[in-house]
N, C-alpha and C positions, 0 to 999 in steps of 0.2 A: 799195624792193625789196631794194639792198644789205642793209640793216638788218635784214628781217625773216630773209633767208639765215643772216646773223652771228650772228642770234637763236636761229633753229632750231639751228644747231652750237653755240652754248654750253649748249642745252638737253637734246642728244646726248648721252650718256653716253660717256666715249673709256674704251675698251678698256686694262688696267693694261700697262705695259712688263715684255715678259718678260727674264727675265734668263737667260740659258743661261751652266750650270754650266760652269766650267772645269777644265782639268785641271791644278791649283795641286799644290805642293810637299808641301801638307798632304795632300792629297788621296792623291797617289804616297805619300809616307811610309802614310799609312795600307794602299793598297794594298798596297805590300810586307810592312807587319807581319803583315795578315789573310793575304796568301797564305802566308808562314813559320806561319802558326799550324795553316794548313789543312791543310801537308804534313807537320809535327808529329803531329799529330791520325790525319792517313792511317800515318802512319809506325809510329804506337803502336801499333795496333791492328793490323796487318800484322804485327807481331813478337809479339804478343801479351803485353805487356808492364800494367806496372799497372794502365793506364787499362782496360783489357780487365776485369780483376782487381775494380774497380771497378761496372762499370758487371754483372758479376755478385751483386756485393753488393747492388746497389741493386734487382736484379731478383730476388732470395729475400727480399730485405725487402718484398716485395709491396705497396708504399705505397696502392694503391686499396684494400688489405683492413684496414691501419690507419687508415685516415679515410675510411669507406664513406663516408659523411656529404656529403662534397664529390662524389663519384661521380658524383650526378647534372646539380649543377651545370656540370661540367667536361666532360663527354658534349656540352654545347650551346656551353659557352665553345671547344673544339678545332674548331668549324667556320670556326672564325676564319683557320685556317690552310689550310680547304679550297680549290683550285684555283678549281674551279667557282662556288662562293657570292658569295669575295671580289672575283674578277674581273668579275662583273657587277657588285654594286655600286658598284667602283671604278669601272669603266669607264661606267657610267652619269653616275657627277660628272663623270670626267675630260671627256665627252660634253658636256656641260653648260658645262663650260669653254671647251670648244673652239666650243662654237657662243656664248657671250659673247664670247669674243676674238678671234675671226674667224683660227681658226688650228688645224693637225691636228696642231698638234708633242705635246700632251697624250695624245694617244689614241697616237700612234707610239712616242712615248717608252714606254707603258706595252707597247703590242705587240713593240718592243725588246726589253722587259726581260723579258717571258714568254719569248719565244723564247731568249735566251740561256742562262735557267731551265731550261728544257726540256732543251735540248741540253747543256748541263753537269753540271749534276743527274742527269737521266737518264742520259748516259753512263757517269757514274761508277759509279751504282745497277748495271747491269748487268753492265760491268765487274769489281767486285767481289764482286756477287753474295751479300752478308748477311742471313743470316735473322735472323728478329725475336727478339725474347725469346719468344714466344709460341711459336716454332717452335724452341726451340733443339735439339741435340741430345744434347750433350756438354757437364757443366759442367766451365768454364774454357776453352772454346774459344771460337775469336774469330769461330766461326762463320760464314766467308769461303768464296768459291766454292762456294755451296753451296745458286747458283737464286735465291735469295733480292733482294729490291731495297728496301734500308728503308737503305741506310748511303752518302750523308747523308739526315737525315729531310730529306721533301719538303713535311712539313707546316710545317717548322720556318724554309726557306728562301722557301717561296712566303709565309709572313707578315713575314717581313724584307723580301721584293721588291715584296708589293702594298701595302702599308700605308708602308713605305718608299718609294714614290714620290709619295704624297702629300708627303712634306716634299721630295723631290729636284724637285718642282714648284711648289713654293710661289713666290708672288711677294713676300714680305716677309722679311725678317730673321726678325721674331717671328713668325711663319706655320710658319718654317723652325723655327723652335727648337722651339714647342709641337707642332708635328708629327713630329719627331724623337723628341720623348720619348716621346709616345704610341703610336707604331709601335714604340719599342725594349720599352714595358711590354707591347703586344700579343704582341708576337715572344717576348717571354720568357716573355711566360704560355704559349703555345702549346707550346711546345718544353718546356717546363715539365710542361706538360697531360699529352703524349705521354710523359714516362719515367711518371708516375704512375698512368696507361691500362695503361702494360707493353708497348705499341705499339711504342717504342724504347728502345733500350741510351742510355744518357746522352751516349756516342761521336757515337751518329749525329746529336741534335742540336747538339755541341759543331760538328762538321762543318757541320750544317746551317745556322747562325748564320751561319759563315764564308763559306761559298758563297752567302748571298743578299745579303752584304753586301758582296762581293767585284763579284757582279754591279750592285751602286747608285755603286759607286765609281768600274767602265768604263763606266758611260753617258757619263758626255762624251766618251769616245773613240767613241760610236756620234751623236754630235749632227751632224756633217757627211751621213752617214747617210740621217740622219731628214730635213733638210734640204732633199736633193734626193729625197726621195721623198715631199715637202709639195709641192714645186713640181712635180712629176711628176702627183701626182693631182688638183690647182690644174688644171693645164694639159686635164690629160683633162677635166677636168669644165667648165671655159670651153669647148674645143672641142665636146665633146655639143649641150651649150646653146647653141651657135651653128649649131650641124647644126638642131639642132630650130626654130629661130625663124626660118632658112632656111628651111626647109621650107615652115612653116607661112607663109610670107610667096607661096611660088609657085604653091600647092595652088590652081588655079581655081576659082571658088563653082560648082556643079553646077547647070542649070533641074531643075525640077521633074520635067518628064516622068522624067530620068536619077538620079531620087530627092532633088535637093535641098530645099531645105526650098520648101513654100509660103508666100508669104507673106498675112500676113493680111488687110490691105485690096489685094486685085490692081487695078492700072494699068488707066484706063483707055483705051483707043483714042484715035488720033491725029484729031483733028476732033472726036470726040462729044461732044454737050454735056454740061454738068452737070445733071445732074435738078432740077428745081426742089423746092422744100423746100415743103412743106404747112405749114398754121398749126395751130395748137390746134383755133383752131372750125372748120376747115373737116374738119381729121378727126374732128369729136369729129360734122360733120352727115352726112359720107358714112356713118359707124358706124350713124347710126340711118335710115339710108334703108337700108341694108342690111338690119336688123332686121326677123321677120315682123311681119305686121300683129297678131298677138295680142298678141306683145310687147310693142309700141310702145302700143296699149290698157292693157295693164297698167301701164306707169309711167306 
């Protein structure tokens, strides 16, 4: 009996060891350069300074009408960076994960990193208030406070964030590497996509890179977080399932008259005998004593 136990568990598949990212040296360096680039970036454009200068040039060069050709391709490649598309599919793997590993850190981490998307992003967006190249009004303006919500692009930061946490989740080295590169070619096509659209100013994706990458870099400082609110919804959902199997353990069986179930062969009385069982031939002669007399002439 030991044996076949030790059998069954070596035949069990064990769940890979996660490794939660830390918040290394390399990591902070990197974070302080990305945010110095982000308030550069914000800085330039505030003052209306070359990059502004720039990203007009690039919007009278009309790039969608010098390579209609790609047009169409690129119309279906920018949904790459849609909010709604990417985060189903991700969250479907990440789903997938989570129920192989026996573990909610995947799906939290990713609901982490949307939320702090939202609220950073978005605040800046309205904050600053940029219209699009499409709405501009003034050439050479930086076009600022002016209703507007495109600077940083959001297409450009939700595909650094969603695609980027496939690698900020990986459990290999080499998981981690080939994931990284493919979320950094996605992210670039995207933000890429959108000055070529005319969708955004070049600014707002330069921004946009930074703030999605800004936010993969503080997720380990959101991993305590995550944490206790894996052991928090653990907990609620053992307590339910112990509500309910309670329950279901005190709930008295109902008789019949009060609707419970009938049972199929019903009990019988206390004393009465058993019926006796007839044979073949003796039912097969009471049948034809039964039968009229024509009948019984006929066969």
């Amino acid at each position: 009996m030991r044996t076949d136990i030790f059998a069954r568990l070596d035949r069990e598949p064990v769940p890979p060891k996660i490794e939660v990212p830390r918040m290394t040296r390399t990591r902070l360096a990197l974070f302080g350069g990305t945010s110095a680039f982000y308030l550069i970036v914000v800085v330039a454009v505030l003052l209306s300074t070359w990059l502004v200068t720039l990203d007009w040039k690039i919007m009278l060069f009309r790039p969608y009408q010098q390579w209609p050709e790609l047009h169409a391709f690129l119309d279906y490649y920018v949904v790459l960076g849609q909010r709604g598309p990417t985060a189903v599919m991700v969250a479907a793997w990440l789903g997938w994960r989570s129920w192989r590993q026996h573990t909610l850190r995947p799906l939290l981490s990713l609901g982490a990193a949307l939320l702090l998307l939202n609220v950073t992003v978005g605040a800046v967006k309205l904050g600053l208030g940029r219209l699009g190249p499409h709405y501009a009004t003034q050439i050479g303006s930086a076009e600022l406070f002016a209703g507007g919500d495109i600077f940083p692009s959001g297409h450009t930061a939700n595909a650094v964030v969603t695609w980027g946490i496939l690698a900020y989740l990986a459990t290999t080295p080499r998981a981690r590497r080939y994931l990284s590169a493919l979320s950094a070619v996605v992210a670039l096509g995207v933000g890429l996509t959108t000055v070529y659209l005319g969708t955004h100013w070049l600014s707002d994706v330069l921004l946009g890179w930074a703030a999605g990458l800004l936010i993969l870099l503080a997720l380990p400082w959101c991993e305590p977080v995550i944490a206790v609110a894996e052991g928090w919804i653990l907990a609620q959902r053992d307590r339910v399932g112990e509500r309910l199997r309670a329950r279901r353990r005190l709930v008295p069986s109902l008789p019949v008259a009060s609707g419970g179930p009938r049972p199929l062969f019903p009990a019988r009385p206390a004393g009465a005998e058993e019926p006796a069982r007839e044979t073949v031939a003796a039912s097969r002669a009471r049948a034809a004593r039964s039968r009229p007399s024509s009948d019984r002439l006929t066969a």
